[in-house]
N, C-alpha and C positions, 0 to 999 in steps of 0.2 A: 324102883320107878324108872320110864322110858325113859330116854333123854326128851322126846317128844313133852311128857307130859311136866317136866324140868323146867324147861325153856319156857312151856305156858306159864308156868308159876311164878318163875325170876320175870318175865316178862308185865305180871299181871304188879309185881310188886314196884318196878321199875316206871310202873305209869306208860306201857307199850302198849300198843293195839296190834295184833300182827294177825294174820288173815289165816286160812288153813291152807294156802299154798303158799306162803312165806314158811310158816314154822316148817311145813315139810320141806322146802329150798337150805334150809338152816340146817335143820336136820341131817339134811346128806350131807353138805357143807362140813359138819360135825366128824360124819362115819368116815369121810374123808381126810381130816386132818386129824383125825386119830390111826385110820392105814398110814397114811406117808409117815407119818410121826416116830414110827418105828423104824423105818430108813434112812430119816432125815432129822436133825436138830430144827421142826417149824416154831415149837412150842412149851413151856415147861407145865404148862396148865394143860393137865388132862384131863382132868375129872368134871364128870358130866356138868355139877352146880358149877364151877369153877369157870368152864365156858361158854356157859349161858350165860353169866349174868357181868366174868370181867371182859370176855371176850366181844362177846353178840349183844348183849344190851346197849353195855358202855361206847358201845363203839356206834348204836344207833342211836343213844341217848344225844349225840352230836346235832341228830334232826330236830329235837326238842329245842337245844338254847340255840341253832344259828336257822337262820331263816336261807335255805337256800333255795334261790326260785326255779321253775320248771324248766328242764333242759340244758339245767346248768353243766359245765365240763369243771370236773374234779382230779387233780392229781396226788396220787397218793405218794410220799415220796420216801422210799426206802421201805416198802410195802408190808416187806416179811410175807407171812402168813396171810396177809390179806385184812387187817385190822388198822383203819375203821372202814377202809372204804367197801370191802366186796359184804359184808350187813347191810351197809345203806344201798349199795346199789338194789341188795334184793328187797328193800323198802321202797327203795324210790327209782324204781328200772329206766324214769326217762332221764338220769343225771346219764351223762358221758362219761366216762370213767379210764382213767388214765392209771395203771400198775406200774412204779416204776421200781425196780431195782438191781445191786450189783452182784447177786450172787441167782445165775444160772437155771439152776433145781429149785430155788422155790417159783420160778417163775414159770419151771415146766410144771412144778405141783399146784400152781396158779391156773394155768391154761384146761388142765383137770378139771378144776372146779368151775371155773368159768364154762366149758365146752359140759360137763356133764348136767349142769342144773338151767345148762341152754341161756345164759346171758348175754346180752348184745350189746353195741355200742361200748366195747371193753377193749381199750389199747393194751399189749402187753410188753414193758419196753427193758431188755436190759442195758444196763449202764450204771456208771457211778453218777451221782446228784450232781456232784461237781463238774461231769463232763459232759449231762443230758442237757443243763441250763445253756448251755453252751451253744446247743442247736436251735437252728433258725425257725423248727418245725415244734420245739417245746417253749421255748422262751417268750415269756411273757404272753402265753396261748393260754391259758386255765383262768375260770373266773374265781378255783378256789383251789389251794391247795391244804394237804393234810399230812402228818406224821404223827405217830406215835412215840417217836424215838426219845431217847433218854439222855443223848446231848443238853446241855446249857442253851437255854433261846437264843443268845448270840448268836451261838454256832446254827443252832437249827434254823435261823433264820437268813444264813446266809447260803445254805443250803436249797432251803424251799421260795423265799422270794422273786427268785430270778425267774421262776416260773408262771409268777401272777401274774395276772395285765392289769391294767388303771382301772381302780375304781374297784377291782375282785379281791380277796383277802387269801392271807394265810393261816389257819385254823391249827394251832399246836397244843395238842392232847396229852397232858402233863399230870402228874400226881397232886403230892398238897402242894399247895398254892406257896408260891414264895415272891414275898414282895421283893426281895434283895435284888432274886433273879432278874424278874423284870426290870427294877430299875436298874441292874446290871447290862441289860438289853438295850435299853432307848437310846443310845449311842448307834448304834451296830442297826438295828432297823431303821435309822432314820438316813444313816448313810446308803442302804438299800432299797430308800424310796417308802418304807412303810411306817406303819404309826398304831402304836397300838389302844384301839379302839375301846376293848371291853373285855374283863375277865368274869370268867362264869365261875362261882366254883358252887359244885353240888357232890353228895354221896349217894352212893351203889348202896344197894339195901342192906350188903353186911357191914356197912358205915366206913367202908373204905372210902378217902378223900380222891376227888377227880377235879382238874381245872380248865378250861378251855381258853384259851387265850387269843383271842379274835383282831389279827394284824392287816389291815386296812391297805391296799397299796397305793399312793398316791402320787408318787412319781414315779418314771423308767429305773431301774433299776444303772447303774453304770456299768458299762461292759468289761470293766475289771471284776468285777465280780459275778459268779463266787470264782476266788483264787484256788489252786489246785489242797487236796485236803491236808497237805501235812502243815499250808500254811494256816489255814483255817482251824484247823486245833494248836496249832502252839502259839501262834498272833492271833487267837481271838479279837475282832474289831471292840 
């Protein structure tokens, strides 16, 4: 089977609508980060079902539980591969879309994909999380931010906060759901201004667990933070 006609089916089973010039947008997206893939450490999911449904659904499954309204600016933060935000953007092309991360080459295999499936309103920024928040031109500018990453919420959230503004949230896309976590967290986001709102948790059709944990920003973040990262993993707030 294509990967075209894959993605229609993970897609159909995932409760997705996607258009015939989205799937195609995916599609290259696809052929694409299976060429770099071989040059580059993007991905450990190669196979076709494998990234339609944990890569490209689950990542647009995001528009489903959070409501994010038209024109909004999103930053993805330590981007990798481009997971969750360059799906949604080809879902929902008038978000602003902000790529942030510290390693180089994926952000030139980033610029690829962005310049070849003709994406616009696409910032593409290297830096570490820790020293992007920093700037006067990223801070506290996004009405929402997003990661995938595999850090503890604390940490992730001291990370990605500093980039919300008042009132926009921080959106972290986590496995099964762990109560400990969070309430291991509510210390640590509340000292950065945010408060968490709502936990989503749903499964991917092969009944894999997903959780989305929707952090609210309510005040300015303090400009000690985030602290540089070796303190931010060994003194977790």
């Amino acid at each position: 089977m294509m990967f075209k006609d894959i993605l229609k089916e993970q897609a159909q089973l995932s409760d997705i609508k996607l258009d015939d010039n989205q799937i195609e947008l995916l599609t290259r997206y696809y052929e694409l980060l299976i060429e770099w893939n071989e040059k580059m450490n993007l991905t450990a999911l190669t196979e076709p079902t494998d990234v339609a449904l944990k890569h490209f659904c689950d990542s647009i499954l995001l528009l489903k539980y959070v409501s994010i309204p038209e024109k909004s600016s999103l930053i993805d933060v330590g981007t990798g591969a481009g997971f969750p935000s360059v799906p949604i953007k080809i879902v929902r092309p008038d978000i602003k879309l902000c790529l942030l991360d510290s390693l180089n080459k994926r952000l030139v295999f980033l610029k690829e994909v962005v310049d070849s499936l003709g994406l616009y309103n696409v910032d593409i920024i290297h830096s570490r999380a820790e020293d992007g928040a920093k700037k006067k031109e990223l801070r506290e500018q996004f009405d929402f931010a997003t990661s995938r990453a595999v850090a503890q919420l604390n940490i992730l959230s001291e990370y990605c906060l500093p980039y919300v503004k008042l009132g926009g949230a921080f959106l972290a896309m986590k496995g099964k759901y762990s109560e400990e976590e969070i309430t291991n967290a509510k210390s640590a986001i509340k000292t950065l201004g945010g408060k968490c709102e709502k936990v989503t948790k749903y499964e991917l059709s092969d009944s894999s667990q997903r959780t989305i944990i929707n952090i609210k920003k309510l005040n300015s973040t303090d400009k000690r933070y985030p602290r540089n990262s070796s303190k931010i993993k060994s003194k977790p707030l």
